[in-house]
C-alpha positions, 0 to 999 in steps of 0.5 A: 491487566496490561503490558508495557513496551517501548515500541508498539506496532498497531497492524499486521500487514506489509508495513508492520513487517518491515518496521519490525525487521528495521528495529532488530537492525538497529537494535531494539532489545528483547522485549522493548517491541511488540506487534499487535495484530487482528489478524492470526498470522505473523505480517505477510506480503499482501500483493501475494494474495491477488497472484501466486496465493490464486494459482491453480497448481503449486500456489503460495502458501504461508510461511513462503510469503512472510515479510520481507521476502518482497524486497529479498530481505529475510522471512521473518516467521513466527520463530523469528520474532521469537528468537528476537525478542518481539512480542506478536499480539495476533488474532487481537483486535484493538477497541480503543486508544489514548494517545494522550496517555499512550495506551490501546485497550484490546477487546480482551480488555488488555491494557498495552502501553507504550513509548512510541506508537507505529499506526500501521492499520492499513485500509479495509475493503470498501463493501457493497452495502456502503453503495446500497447493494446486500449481498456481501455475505453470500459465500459466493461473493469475494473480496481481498484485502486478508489471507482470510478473503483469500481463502475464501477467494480460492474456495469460490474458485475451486467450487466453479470449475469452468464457470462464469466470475464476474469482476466488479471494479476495473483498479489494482484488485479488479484487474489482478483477480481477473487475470487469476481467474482467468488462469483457473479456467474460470470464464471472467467478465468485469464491470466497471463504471469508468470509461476504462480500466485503472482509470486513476492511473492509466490514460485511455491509450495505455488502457486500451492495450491492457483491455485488448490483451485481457479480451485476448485471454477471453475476458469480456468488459461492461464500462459506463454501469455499475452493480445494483442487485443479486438474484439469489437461489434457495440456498441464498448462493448469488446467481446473476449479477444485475446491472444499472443499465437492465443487463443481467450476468449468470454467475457462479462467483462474484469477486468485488475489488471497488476500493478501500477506506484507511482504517483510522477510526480509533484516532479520530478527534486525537490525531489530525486527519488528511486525505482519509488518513492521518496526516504526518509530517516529513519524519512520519510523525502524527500531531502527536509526537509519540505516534508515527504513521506507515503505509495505506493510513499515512498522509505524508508529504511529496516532495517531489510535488510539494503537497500531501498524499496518502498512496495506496501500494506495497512499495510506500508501505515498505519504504515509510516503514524503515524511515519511521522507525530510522526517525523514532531511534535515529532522530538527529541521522534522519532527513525528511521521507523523500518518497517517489511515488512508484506503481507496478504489477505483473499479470499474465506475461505483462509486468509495468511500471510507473513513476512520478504523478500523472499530471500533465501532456503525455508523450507516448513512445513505442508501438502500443498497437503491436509491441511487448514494450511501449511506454509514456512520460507525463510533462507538466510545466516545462518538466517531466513528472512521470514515466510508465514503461511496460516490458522493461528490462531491470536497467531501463526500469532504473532509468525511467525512476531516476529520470522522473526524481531528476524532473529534467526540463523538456522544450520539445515534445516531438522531441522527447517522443523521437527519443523515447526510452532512449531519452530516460536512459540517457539523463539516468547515465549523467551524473544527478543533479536533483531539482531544488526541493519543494517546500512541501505546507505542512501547516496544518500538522500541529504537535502537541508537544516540542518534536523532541524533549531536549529541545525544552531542556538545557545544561544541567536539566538535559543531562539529568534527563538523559542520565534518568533515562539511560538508568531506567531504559538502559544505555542501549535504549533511545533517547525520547 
């Protein structure tokens, strides 16, 4: 038993969602794409979940928040997939895959069979039990990554009206969730090994003003320990929280946000890895021709600073999505992925932004004891790499992103600190002149075959392929 399609999407989540959306826009005819999914609902916009899925009154809901309604573009629901002939494998999980012979086994024992594969299998959470702690199985304890998490999220939250919630891990979800608690009434202490909140991103300053805002709202922090133990009652519910430093935490909910692992289990030992996730060259394109890779499991190259990253957010997913897809049917009209690395997110009335790499002197500007806007530029050798700014208005936020792609050269600190905001919207308002490209080593990434077939081919032998290919696949269909 099996299926074939010309296209494959292997994920459910943000990046399937826009892949699938920029296929249609190019063409893709009925029945050449399918999606296959574990989870049971069409893709959606995960960020939802940590915001307005968690309000206590008028709370998003599905259909409101299929992709791509985060990028005002169209909602694509069930019935729009099906309207377009795009095939939704849900609620199906994927055992195995040949990439060799360019198949997935499902769980059902379903063949599927494709062309081109899009990996697009995102991250899991990472559990308590891999740090040695039990418990994550208590219905009290949340985690969230799925709408399936968040339900249970909501579920925790509304059978502890005015009670304590403890937040372990001070990054994106950490941080968001407590927010939303703290908007449920719901009395929030957060628990983090770090020295401050967002450490990877946030520098001690511009942490401290988040951390004061969050204490404002009533939420209290435990820095420099972690989480050993649950004390649990009879009905196996988690009552207090132990912690490495001999302080227990009454607790009527737990919500756990310590990180997440790409999910590239099915591909090891067939695809090249990298920084935990498959590694892709400039078009997005595995060690193996045939297989691209989009969102939190890409490992793909920055330009901007000449080597590999694999980025964890929203803005990435959406963006590799469309240039993979614009590579697999588009080959010879698409250039390398030139990604800036962009952050945000919006809690309380607060809402920020970052750019670039956090590397480097920092220049802070703005009053971050006292002000609703205030913001940072990160200097490395000569040039500016990086740019935050919170409170910003649609304009100045374009300003610090095109500023930060310009990498303008900065001879005086003191300078740049006077200038402040003002200096990102002045370079944004010249005409660009981007810095020469980086050579970005992508050694390592050995394709199994010729990037594409033609290449091998010439003459008559060409246009015989080709000629095959249109007769069996159909004028309209790409070219390998």
């Amino acid at each position: 038993m099996g299926r074939a399609f010309v296209y494959v999407i292997l994920g459910g989540g943000v990046s399937a969602g826009y892949a699938a959306l920029e296929f249609v826009k190019r063409g893709v005819l009925n029945g050449e794409l399918c999606i296959i999914s574990d989870e049971p609902v069409a893709p959606y916009e995960r960020p939802a979940l940590s915001k307005g899925f968690l309000l206590p009154e008028a709370a998003a809901r599905l259909p409101s928040f299929h992709t791509c309604v985060g990028a005002n573009e169209e909602r694509l629901t069930p019935k729009w997939y099906k309207e377009h002939g795009v095939e939704l494998v849900l609620g199906t999980e994927v055992k195995s895959a040949d990439v060799k012979r360019k198949t997935l086994l499902t769980a059902t024992g379903e063949t599927i069979s494709y062309k081109f594969l899009i990996v697009a299998t995102g991250a899991r959470a990472l559990k308590l039990e891999e740090f040695g702690v039990s418990g994550s199985d208590a219905e009290n304890v949340c985690y969230l990554r799925n709408i399936a998490d968040a339900n249970r999220l909501v579920n925790a939250i509304q059978s502890s009206p005015g009670g304590n919630a403890v937040v372990i891990g001070g990054g994106y979800v950490g941080m968001e969730c407590a927010a939303s608690l703290v908007i449920n009434k719901i009395n929030v202490t957060m628990v983090f090994p770090e020295a401050h909140c967002m450490a990877r991103l946030f520098t001690p300053k511009i942490a401290s003003y988040y951390e004061e805002y969050y204490k404002s709202r009533g939420v209290n922090f435990v820095k420099g320990t972690v989480l050993s133990s649950f004390d649990f009652d009879s009905d196996g519910k988690v009552t207090a929280v132990d912690l490495r430093d001999g302080s227990k935490l009454s607790v009527d909910m737990v919500v756990v946000g310590i990180g997440i692992r790409p999910n590239t289990s099915l591909f090891e030992g067939q695809l090249t890895l990298e920084k935990g996730g498959i590694k892709v060259n400039g078009m997005l394109q595995s060690s193996n021709s045939s297989v691209y890779a989009i969102g939190d499991v890409a490992a793909f190259p920055v330009k901007a600073f000449a080597e590999t990253r694999r980025l964890e957010h929203v803005d990435s997913a959406r963006k590799s999505a469309k240039h993979a897809v614009s590579a697999i049917m588009e080959p010879d009209k698409t250039g390398e992925f030139d990604y800036l690395p962009f952050f945000y997110s919006r809690v309380f009335t607060l809402s920020w932004q970052f750019y670039g790499d956090n590397i480097g002197e920092v220049v802070y500007y703005g009053d971050l004891s006292d002000s609703s806007t205030f913001g940072a530029y990160w200097v490395s050798k000569g040039h500016l790499v990086g740019a935050f700014l919170e409170g910003g208005t649609k304009e100045e936020y374009e300003a610090i992103a095109k500023a930060t792609r310009v990498r303008p050269a900065i001879e005086d600190l003191t300078e740049l600190e006077r200038q402040g905001l003002g200096f990102a919207v002045t370079v944004s308002e010249k005409p660009v002149t981007l810095p020469p490209p980086i050579e970005v080593n992508t050694s390592g990434l050995l394709l199994e075959k010729p990037l594409y077939a033609w290449h091998a081919a010439a003459g008559v032998i060409l246009a015989a392929s080709v000629a095959t290919f249109a007769y069996f696949y159909g004028k309209r269909r790409r070219r390998w």
